[in-house]
Backbone as XML, in Angstrom:
<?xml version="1.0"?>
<chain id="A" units="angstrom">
  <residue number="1" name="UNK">
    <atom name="N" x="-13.241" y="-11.005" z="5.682"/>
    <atom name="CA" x="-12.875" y="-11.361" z="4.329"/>
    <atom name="C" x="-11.562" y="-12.126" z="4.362"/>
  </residue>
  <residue number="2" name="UNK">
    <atom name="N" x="-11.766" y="-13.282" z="3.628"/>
    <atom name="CA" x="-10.230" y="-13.623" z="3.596"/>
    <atom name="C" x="-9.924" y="-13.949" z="2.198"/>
  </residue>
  <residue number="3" name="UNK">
    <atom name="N" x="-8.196" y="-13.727" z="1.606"/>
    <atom name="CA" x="-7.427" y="-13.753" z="1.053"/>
    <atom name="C" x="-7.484" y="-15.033" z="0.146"/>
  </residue>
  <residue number="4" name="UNK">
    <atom name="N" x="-7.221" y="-15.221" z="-1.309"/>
    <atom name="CA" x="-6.919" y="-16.712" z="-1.242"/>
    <atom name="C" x="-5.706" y="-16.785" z="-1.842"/>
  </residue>
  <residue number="5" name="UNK">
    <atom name="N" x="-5.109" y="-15.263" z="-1.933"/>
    <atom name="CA" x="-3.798" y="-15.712" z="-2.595"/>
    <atom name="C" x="-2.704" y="-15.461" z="-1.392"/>
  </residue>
  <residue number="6" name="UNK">
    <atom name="N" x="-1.485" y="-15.610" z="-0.958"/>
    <atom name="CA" x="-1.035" y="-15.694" z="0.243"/>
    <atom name="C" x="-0.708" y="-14.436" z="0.542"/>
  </residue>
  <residue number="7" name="UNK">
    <atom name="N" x="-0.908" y="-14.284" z="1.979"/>
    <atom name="CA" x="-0.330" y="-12.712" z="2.606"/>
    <atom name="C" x="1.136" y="-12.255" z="2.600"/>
  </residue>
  <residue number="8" name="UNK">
    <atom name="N" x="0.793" y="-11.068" z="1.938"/>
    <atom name="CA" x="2.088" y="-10.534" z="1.978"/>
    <atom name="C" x="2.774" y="-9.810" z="3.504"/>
  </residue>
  <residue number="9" name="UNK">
    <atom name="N" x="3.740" y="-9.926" z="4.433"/>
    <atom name="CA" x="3.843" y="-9.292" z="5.481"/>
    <atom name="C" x="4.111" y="-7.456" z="5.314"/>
  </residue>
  <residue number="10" name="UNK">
    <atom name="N" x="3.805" y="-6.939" z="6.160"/>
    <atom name="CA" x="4.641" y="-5.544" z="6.424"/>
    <atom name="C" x="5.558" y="-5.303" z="6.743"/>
  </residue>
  <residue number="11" name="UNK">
    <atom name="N" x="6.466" y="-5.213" z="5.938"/>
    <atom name="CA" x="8.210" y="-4.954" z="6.309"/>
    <atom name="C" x="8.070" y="-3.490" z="7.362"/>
  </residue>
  <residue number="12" name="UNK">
    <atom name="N" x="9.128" y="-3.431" z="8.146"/>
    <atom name="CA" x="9.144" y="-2.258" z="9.222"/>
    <atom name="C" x="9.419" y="-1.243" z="8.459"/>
  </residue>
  <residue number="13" name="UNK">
    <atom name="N" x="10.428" y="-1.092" z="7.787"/>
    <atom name="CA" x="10.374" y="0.201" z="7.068"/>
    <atom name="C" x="8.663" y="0.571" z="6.559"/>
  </residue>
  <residue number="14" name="UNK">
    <atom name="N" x="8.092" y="-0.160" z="5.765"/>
    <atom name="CA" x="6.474" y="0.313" z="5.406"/>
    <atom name="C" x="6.239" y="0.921" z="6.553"/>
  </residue>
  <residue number="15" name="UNK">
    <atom name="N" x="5.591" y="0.262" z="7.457"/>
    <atom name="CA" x="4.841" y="0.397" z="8.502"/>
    <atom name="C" x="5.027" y="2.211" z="9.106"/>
  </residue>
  <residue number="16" name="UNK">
    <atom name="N" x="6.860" y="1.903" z="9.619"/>
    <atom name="CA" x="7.690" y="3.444" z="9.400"/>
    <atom name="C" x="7.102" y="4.742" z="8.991"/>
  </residue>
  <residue number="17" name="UNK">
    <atom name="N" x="7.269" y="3.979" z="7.626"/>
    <atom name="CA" x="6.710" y="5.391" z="6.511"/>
    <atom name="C" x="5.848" y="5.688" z="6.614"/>
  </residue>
  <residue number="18" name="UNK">
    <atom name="N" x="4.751" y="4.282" z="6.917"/>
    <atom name="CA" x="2.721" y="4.962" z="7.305"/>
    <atom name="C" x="2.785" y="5.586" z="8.334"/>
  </residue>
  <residue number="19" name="UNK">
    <atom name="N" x="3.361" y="5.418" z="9.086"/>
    <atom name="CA" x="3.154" y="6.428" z="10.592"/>
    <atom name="C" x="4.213" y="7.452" z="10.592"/>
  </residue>
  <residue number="20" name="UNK">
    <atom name="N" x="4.986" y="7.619" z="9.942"/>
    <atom name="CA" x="5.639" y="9.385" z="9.986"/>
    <atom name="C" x="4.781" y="9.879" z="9.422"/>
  </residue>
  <residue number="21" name="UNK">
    <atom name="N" x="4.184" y="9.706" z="7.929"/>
    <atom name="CA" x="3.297" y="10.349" z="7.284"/>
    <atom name="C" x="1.707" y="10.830" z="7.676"/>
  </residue>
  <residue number="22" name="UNK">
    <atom name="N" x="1.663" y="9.654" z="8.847"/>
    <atom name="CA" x="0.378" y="9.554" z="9.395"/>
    <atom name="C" x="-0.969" y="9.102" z="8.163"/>
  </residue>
  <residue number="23" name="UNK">
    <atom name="N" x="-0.426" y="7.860" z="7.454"/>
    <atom name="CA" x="-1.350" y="7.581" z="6.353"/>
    <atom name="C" x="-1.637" y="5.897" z="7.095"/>
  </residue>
  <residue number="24" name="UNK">
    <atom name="N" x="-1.496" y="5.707" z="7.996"/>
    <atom name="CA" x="-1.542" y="4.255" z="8.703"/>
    <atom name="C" x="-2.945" y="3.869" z="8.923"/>
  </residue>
  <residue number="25" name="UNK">
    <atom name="N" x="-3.800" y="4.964" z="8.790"/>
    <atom name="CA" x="-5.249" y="4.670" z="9.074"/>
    <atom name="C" x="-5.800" y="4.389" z="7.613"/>
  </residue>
  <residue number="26" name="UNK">
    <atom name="N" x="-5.143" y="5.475" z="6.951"/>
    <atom name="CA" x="-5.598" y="5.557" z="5.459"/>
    <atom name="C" x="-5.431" y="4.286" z="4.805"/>
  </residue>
  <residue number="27" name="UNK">
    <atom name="N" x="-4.262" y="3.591" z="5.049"/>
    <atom name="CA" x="-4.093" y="2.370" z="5.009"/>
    <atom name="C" x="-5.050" y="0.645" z="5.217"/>
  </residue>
  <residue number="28" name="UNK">
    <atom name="N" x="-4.950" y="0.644" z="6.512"/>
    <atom name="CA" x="-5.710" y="0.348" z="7.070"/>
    <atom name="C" x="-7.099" y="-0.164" z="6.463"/>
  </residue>
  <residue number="29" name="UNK">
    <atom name="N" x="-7.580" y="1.389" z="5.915"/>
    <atom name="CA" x="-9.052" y="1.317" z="5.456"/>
    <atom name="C" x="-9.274" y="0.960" z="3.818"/>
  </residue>
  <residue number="30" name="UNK">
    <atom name="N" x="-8.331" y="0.366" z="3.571"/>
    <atom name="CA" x="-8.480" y="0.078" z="2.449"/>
    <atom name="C" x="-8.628" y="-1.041" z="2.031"/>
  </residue>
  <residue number="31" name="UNK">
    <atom name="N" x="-9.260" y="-1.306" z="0.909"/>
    <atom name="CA" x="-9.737" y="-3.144" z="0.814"/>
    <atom name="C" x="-8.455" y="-4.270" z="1.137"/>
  </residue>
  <residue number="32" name="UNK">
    <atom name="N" x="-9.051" y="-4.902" z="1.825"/>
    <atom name="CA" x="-7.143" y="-6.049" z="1.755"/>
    <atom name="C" x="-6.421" y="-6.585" z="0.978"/>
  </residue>
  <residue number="33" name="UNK">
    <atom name="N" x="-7.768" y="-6.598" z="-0.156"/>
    <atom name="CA" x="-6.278" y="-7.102" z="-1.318"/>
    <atom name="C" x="-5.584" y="-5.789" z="-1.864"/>
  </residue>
  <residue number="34" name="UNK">
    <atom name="N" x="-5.713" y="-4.713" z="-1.993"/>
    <atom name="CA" x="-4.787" y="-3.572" z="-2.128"/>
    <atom name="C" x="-3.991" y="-3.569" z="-0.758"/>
  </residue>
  <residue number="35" name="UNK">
    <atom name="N" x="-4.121" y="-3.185" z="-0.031"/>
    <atom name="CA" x="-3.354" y="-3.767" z="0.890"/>
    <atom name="C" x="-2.196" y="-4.813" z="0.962"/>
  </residue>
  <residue number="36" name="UNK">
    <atom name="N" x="-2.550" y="-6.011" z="0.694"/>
    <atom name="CA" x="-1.675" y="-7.299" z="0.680"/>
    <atom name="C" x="-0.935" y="-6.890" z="-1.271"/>
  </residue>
  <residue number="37" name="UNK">
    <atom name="N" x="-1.847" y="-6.839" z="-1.992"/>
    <atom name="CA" x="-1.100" y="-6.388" z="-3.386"/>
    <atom name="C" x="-0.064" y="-5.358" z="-3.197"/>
  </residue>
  <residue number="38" name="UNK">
    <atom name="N" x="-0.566" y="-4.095" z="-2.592"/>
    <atom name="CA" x="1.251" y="-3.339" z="-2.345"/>
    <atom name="C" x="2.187" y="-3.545" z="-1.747"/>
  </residue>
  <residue number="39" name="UNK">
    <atom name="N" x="1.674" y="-4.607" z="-0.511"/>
    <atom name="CA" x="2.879" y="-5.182" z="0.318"/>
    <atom name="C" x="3.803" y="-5.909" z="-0.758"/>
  </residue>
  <residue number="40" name="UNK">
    <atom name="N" x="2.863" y="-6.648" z="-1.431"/>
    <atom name="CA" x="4.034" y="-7.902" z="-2.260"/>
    <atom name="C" x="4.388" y="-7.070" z="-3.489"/>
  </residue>
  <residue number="41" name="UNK">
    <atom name="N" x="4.023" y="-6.060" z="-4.208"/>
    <atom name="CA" x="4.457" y="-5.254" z="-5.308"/>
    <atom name="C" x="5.634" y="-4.658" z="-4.580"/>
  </residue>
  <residue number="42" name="UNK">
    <atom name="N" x="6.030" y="-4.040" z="-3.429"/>
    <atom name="CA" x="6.873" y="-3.591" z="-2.768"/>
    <atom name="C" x="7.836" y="-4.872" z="-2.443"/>
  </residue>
  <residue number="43" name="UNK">
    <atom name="N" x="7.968" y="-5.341" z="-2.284"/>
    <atom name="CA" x="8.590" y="-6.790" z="-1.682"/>
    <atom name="C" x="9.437" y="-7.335" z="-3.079"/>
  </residue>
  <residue number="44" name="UNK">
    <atom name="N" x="8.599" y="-7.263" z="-3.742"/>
    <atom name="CA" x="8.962" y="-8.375" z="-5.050"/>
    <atom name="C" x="9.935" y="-7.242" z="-5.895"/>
  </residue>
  <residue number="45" name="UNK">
    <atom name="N" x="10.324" y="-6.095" z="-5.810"/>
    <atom name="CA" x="11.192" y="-5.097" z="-6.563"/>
    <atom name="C" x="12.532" y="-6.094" z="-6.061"/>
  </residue>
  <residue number="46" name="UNK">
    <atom name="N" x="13.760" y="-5.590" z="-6.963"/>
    <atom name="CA" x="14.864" y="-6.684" z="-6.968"/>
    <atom name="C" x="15.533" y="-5.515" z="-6.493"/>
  </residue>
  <residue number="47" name="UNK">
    <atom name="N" x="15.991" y="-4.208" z="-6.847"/>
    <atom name="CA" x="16.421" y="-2.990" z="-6.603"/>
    <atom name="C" x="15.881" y="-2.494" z="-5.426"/>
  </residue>
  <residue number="48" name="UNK">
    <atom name="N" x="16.922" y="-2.017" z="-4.694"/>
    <atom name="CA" x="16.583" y="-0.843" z="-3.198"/>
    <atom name="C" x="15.695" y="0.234" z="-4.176"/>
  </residue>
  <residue number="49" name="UNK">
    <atom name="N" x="16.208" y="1.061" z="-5.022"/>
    <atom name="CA" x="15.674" y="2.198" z="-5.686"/>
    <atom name="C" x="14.203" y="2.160" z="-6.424"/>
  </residue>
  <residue number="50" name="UNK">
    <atom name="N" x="13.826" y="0.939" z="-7.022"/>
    <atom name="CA" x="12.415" y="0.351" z="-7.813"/>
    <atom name="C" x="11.738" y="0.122" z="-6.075"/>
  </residue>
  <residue number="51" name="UNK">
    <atom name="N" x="12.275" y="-0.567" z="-4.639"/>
    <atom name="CA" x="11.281" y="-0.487" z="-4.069"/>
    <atom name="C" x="11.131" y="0.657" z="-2.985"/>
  </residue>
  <residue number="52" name="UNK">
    <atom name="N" x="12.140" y="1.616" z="-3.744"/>
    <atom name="CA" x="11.920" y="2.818" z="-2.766"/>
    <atom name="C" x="10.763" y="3.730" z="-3.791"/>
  </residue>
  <residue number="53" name="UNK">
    <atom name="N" x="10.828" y="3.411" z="-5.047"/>
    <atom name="CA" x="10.289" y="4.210" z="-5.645"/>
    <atom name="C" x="9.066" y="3.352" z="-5.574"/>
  </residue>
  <residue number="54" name="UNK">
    <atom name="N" x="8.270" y="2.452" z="-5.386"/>
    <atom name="CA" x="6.958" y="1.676" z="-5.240"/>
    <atom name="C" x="6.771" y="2.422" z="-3.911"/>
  </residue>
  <residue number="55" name="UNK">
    <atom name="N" x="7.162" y="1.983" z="-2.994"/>
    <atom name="CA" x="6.223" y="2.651" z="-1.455"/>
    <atom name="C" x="6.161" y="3.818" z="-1.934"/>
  </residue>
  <residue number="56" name="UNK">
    <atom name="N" x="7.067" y="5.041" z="-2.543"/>
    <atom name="CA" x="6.629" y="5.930" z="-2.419"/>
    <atom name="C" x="5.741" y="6.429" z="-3.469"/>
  </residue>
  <residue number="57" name="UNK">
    <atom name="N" x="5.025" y="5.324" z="-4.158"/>
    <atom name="CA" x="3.865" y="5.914" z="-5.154"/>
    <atom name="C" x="3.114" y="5.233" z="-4.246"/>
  </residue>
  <residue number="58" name="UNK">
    <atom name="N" x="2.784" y="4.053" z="-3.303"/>
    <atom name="CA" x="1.929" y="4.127" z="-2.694"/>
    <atom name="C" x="1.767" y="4.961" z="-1.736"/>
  </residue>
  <residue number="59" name="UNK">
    <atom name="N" x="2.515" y="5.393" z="-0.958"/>
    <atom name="CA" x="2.342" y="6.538" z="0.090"/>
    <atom name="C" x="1.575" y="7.541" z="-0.641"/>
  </residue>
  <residue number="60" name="UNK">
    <atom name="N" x="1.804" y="8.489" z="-1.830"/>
    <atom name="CA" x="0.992" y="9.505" z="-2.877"/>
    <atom name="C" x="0.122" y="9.229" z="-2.999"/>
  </residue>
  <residue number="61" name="UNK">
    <atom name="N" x="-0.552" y="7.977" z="-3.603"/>
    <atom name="CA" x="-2.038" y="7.289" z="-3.586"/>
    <atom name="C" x="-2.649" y="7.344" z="-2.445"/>
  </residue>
  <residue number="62" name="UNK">
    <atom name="N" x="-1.461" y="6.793" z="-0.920"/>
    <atom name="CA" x="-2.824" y="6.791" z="0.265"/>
    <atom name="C" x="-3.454" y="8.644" z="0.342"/>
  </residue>
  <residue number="63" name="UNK">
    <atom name="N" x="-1.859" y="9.382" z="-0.028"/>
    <atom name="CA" x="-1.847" y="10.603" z="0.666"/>
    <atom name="C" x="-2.877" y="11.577" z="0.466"/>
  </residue>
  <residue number="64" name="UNK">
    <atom name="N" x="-3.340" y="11.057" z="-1.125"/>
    <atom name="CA" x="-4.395" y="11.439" z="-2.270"/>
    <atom name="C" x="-5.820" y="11.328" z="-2.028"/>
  </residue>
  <residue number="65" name="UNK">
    <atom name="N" x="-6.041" y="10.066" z="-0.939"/>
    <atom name="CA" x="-7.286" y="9.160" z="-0.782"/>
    <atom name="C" x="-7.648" y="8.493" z="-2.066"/>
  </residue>
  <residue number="66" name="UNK">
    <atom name="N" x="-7.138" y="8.243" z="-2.730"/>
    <atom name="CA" x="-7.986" y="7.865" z="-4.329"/>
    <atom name="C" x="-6.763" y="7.401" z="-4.983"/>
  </residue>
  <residue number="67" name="UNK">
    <atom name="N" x="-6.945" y="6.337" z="-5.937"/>
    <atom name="CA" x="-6.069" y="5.771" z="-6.845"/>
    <atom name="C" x="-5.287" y="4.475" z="-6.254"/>
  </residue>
  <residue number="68" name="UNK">
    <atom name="N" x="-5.126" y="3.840" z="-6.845"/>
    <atom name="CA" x="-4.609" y="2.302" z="-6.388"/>
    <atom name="C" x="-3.635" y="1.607" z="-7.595"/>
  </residue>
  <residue number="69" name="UNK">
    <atom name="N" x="-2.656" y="1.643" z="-7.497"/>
    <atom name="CA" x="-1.897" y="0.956" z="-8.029"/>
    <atom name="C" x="-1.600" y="1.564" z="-9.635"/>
  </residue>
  <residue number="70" name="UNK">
    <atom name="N" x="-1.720" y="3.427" z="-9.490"/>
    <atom name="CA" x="-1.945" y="3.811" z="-10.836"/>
    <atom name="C" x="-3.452" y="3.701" z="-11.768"/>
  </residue>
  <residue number="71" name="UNK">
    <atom name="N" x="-4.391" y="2.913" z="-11.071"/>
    <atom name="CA" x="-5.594" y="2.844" z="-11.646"/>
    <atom name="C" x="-6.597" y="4.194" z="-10.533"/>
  </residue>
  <residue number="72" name="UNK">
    <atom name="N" x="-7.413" y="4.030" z="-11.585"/>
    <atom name="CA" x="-8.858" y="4.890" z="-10.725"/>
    <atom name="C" x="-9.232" y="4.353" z="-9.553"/>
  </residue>
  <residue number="73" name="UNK">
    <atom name="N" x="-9.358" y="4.625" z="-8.376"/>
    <atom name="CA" x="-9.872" y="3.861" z="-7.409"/>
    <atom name="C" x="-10.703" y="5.201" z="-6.299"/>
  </residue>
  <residue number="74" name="UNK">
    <atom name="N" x="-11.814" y="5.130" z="-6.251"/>
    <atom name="CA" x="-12.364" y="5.962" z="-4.919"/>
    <atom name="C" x="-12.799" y="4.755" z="-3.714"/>
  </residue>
  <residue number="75" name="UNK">
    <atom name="N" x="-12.840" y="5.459" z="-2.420"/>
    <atom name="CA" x="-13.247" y="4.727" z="-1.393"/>
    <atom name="C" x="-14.925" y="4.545" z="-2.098"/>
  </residue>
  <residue number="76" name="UNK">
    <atom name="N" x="-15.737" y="3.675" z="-1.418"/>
    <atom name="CA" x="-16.977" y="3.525" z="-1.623"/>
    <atom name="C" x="-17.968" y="4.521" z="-0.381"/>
  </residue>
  <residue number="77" name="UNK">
    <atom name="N" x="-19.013" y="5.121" z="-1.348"/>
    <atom name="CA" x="-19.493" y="6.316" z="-0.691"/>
    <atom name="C" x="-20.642" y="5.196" z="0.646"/>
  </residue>
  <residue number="78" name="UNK">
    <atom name="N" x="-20.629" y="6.354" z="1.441"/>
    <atom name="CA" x="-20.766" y="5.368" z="2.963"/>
    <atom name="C" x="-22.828" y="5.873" z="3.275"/>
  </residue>
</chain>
């Protein structure tokens, strides 16, 4: 699948946080534009504190399995 709006990178701190938590897979498995959308929702905060407080509602969402960006979201049944 590819993107058509531009990729957002993984800052090291993210990456960090997915693997202390061990949510890096959880990650991972999730569609890419959620993926690339929390990278740049995280990125684009102007405040240390707004993007400490974004990763860490995404970290809760991966931690949860379910929910994306404050909306309803389940994985798709396999």
């Amino acid at each position: 699948m590819s993107l058509t709006r531009p990729r957002n990178p993984m800052p090291d701190d993210v990456a960090a946080a997915l693997a202390q938590r061990g949510l890096r897979d959880a990650f991972d498995a999730r569609p890419a534009y959620q993926r690339n959308d929390w990278l740049g929702w995280i990125a684009r905060a102007k405040r240390e504190e707004t993007r400490q407080r974004r990763m860490e509602k995404m970290l809760a969402e991966l931690a949860q399995g379910h929910g994306y960006m404050g909306m309803e979201w389940q994985p798709p049944s396999r």
